[in-house]
C-alpha positions as CSV (number, residue, x, y, z in Angstrom):
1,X,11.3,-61.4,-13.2
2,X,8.4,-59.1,-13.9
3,X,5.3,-58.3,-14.7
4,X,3.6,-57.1,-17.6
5,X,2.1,-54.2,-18.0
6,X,-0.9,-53.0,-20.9
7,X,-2.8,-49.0,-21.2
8,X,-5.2,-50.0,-18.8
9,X,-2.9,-50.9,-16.4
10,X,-1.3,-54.1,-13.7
11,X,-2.3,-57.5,-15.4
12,X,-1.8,-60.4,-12.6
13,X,-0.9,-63.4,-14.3
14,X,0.8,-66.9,-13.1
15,X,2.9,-66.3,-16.2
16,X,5.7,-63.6,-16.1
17,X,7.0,-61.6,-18.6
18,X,8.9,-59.2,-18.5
19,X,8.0,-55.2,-17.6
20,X,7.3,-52.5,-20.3
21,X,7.9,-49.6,-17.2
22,X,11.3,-50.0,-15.7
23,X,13.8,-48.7,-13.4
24,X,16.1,-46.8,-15.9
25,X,18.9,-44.6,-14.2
26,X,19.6,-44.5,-10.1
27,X,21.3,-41.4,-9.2
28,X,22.6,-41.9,-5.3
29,X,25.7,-38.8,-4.8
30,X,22.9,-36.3,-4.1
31,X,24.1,-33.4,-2.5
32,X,27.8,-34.7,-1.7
33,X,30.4,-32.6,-2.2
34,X,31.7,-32.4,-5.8
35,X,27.9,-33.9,-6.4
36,X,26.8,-33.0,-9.8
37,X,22.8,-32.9,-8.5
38,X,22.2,-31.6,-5.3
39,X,19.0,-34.4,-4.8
40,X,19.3,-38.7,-5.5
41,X,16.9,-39.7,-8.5
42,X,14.9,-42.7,-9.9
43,X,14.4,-42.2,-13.6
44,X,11.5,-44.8,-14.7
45,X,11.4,-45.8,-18.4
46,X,8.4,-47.4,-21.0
47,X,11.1,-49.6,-22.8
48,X,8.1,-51.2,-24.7
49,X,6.6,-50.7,-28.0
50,X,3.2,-49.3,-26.7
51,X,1.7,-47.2,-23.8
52,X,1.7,-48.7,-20.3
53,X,0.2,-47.7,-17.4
54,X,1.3,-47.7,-13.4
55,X,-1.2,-47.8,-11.1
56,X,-1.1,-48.3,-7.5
57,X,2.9,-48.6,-7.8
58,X,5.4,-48.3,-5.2
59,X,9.0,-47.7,-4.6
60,X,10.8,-49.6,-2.1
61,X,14.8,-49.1,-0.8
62,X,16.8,-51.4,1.0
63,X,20.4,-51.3,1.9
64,X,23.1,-53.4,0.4
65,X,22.7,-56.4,3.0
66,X,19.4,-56.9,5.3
67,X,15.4,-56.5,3.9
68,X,14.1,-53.4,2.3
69,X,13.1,-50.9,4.8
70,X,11.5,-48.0,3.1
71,X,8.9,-47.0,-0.1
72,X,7.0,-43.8,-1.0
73,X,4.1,-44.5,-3.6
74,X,3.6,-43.4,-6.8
75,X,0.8,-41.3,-8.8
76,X,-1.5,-43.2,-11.4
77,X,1.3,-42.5,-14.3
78,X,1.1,-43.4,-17.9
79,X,4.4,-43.7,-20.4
80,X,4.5,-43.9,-23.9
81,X,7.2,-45.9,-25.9
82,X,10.8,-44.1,-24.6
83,X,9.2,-41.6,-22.4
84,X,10.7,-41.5,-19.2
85,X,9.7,-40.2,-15.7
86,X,12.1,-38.4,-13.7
87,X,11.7,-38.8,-9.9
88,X,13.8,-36.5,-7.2
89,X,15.2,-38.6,-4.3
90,X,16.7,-37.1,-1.3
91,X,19.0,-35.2,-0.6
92,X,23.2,-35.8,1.6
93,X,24.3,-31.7,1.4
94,X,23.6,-28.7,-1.0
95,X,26.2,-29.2,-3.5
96,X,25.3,-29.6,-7.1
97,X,22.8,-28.7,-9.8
98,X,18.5,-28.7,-8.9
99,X,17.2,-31.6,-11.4
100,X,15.3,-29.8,-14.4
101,X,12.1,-31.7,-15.7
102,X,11.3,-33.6,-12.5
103,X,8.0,-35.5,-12.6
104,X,7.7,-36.4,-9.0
105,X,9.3,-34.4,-5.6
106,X,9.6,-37.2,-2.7
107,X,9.6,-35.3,0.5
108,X,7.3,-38.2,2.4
109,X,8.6,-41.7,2.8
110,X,7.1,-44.1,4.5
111,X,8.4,-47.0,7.0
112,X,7.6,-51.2,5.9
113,X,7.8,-51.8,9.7
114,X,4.8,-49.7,10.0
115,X,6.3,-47.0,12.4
116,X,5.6,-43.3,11.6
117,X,6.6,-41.7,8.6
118,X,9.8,-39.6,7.9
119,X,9.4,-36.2,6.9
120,X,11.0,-34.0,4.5
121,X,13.2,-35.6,2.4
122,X,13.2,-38.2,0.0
123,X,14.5,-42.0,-0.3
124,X,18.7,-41.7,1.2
125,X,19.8,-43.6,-1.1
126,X,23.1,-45.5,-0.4
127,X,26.0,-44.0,-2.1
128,X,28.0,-47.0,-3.6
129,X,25.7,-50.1,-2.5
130,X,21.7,-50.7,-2.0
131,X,18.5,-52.2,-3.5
132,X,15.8,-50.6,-5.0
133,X,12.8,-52.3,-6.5
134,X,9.5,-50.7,-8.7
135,X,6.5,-52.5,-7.1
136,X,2.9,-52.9,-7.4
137,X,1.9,-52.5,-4.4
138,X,3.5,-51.4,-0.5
139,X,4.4,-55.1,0.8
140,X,7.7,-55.0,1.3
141,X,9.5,-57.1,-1.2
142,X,11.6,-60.0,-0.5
143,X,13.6,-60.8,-3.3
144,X,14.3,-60.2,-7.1
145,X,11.5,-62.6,-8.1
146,X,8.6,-61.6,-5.4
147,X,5.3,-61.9,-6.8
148,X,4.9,-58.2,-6.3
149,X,8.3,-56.7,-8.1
150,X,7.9,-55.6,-10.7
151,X,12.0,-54.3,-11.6
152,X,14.7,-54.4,-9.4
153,X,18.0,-53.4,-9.4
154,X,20.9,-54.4,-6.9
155,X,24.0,-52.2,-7.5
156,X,27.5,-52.3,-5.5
157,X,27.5,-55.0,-2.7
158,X,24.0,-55.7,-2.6
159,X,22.9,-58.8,-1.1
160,X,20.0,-59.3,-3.6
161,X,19.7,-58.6,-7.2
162,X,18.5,-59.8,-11.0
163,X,20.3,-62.3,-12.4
164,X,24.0,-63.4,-11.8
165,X,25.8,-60.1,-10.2
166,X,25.0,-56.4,-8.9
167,X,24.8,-53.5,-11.5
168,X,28.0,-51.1,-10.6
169,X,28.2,-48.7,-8.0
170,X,27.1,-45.2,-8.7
171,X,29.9,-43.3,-6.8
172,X,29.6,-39.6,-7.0
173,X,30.0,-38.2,-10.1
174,X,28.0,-41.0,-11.7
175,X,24.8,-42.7,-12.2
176,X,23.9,-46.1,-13.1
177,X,21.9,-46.2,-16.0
178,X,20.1,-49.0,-18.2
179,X,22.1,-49.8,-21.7
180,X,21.4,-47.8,-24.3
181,X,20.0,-50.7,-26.4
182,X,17.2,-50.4,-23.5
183,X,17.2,-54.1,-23.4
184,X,16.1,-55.4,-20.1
185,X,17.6,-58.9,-19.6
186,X,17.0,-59.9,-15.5
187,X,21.1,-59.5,-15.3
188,X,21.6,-56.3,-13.1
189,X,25.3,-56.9,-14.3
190,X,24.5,-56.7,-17.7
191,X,21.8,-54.2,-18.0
192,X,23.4,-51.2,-16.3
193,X,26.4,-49.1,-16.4
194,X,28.2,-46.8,-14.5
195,X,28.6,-43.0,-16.7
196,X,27.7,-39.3,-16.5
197,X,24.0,-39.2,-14.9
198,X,21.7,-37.8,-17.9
199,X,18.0,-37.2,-15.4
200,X,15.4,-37.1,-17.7
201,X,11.6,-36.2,-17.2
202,X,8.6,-37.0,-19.1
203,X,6.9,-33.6,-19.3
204,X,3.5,-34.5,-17.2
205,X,2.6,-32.3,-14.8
206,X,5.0,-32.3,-11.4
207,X,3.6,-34.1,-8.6
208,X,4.9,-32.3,-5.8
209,X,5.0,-34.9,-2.6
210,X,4.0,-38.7,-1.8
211,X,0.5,-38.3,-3.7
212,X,-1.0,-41.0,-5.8
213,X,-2.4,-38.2,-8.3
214,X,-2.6,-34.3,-8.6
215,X,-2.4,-32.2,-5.3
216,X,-5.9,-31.3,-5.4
217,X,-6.7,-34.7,-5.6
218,X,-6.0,-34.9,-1.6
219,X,-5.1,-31.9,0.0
220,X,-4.5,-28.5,-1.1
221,X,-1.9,-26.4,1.4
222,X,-4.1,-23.6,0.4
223,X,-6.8,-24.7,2.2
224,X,-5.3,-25.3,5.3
225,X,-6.5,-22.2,7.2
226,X,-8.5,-21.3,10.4
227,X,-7.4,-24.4,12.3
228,X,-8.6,-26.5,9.8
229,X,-7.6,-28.5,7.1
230,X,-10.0,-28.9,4.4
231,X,-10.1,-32.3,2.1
232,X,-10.8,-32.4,-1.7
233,X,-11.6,-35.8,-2.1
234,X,-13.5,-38.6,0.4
235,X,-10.5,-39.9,2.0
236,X,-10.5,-42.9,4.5
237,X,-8.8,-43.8,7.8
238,X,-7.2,-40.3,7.6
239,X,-4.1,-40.0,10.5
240,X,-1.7,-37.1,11.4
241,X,1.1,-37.8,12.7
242,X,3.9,-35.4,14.0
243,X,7.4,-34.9,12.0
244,X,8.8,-37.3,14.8
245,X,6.1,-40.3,13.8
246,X,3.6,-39.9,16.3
247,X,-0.2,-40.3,15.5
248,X,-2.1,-37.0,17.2
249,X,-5.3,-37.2,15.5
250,X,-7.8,-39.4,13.5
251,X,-10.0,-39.1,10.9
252,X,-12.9,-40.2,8.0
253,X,-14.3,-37.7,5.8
254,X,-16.0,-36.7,2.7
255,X,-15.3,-34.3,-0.3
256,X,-15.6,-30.8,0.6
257,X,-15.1,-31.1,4.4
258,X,-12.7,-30.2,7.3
259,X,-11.1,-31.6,10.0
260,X,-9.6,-29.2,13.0
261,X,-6.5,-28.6,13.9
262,X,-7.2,-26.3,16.5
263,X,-5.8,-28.8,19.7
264,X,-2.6,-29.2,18.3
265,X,0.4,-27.1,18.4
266,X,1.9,-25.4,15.4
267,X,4.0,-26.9,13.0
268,X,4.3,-29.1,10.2
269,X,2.4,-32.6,10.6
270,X,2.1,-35.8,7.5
271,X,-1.1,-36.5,6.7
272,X,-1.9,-40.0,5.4
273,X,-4.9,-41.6,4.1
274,X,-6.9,-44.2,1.4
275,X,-8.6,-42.0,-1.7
276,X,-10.2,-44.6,-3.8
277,X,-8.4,-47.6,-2.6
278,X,-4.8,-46.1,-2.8
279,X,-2.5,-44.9,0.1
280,X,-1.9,-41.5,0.0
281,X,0.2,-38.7,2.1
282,X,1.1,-35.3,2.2
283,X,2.5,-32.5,4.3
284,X,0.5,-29.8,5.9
285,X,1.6,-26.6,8.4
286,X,-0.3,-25.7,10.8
287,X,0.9,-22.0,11.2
């Protein structure tokens, strides 16, 4: 079950309906050999008949048996009817094709059992079994009908999944994509099948990390110079942490100001923090 989505974005209702934004194609050979893409990807879809809006949104992975484990957030996006927005996973290898039109590179993922965050690639993806629900928020979801799911799509062996089977598995020269009636029925096993991946974007500009909005809406790499790194926005209970997971430093503060750097050792750290009520992270290098 789902919610439903209007332009001004998440409606909370006792009643469920189901969701104009969906999970539309799940791409999981990434990088394998004889891959055709050399990166996993999430293609959302507005399978409505008028503009929706994500705000706030999530996207959680679990393997095919235990609880979801991982989710990296989403911008603020908006779809109209059909459009679709492409989002590039991670990554098993170098073989195949980059994705063309991508809306949204995931190199930041983050942990539901609150440990440090992971670094540098995307959501691994499990080749021919796993779970992957669109969410409106970061609490991890429990099942199909959790009050927070808002799609979710079992495929291969997964121990959880809409309706009365899993969709197929993926394997490595093919996707799993929504029928091409765009029809979404709550029956993973009816909604999707296995064929030829066909990664689509939306046009909007390219997010390029776990940001919820532009770059400059949190950090620009630009500005991170001098032993300092300098912050667009007011951002709360900002916290570095090292590539490994480990908090080294702390942090409020406004528009326009810095924080230093200078006490810790060069290298890339993940920066995290809350920009008008939303989670946000991105990567910074400390040269």
């Amino acid at each position: 079950m789902k919610k439903f989505f209007t332009f001004v974005g998440l409606v909370s209702s006792v009643a469920f309906f189901n969701a104009q934004i969906v999970i539309n194609e799940i791409y999981t050979a990434g990088g394998l050999l004889n891959a055709l893409f050399r990166t996993d990807f999430i293609e959302l879809k507005n399978i409505g008949s008028s503009t929706a809006s994500l705000t706030g949104a999530t996207i959680q992975y679990g393997a095919f048996s235990g609880q979801f484990t991982q989710y990296h957030n989403l911008p603020s996006i908006t779809l109209a009817p059909g459009q679709t927005y492409l989002i590039q996973q991670g990554s098993e290898g170098t073989a195949g094709d980059g994705l063309i039109g991508v809306n949204l590179i995931v190199d930041v993922v983050l942990n539901l059992d609150g440990s440090g965050p992971v670094a540098g690639v995307g959501l691994q993806l499990g080749l021919a079994s796993g779970k992957v629900a669109l969410a409106t928020n970061n609490v991890r979801v429990t099942g199909p009908t959790a009050s927070n799911v808002i799609d979710f799509v079992g495929y291969g062996l997964a121990n959880q999944f809409e309706g009365n089977g899993a969709a197929p598995s993926p394997l490595l020269v093919l996707s799993i994509s929504r029928n091409a009636n765009g029809t979404d029925t709550n029956n993973n096993n009816i909604d999707f099948t296995a064929g030829l991946p066909t990664p689509q974007g939306s046009g909007q500009t390219l997010a390029v990390g776990d940001i919820n909005g532009s770059k400059s809406a949190f950090i620009r790499n630009t500005l991170v110079k001098n032993n300092e790194v300098y912050f667009s926005s007011d951002v709360q209970d900002v916290q570095f942490f090292t590539m490994s997971g480990q908090l080294v430093k702390k942090a409020n503060v406004k528009a326009g100001a810095k924080v230093s750097i200078a006490d810790l050792p060069k290298g890339n750290y993940i920066v995290t923090g809350t920009v008008n009520n939303n989670k946000v992270t991105e990567r910074v290098l400390k040269e």
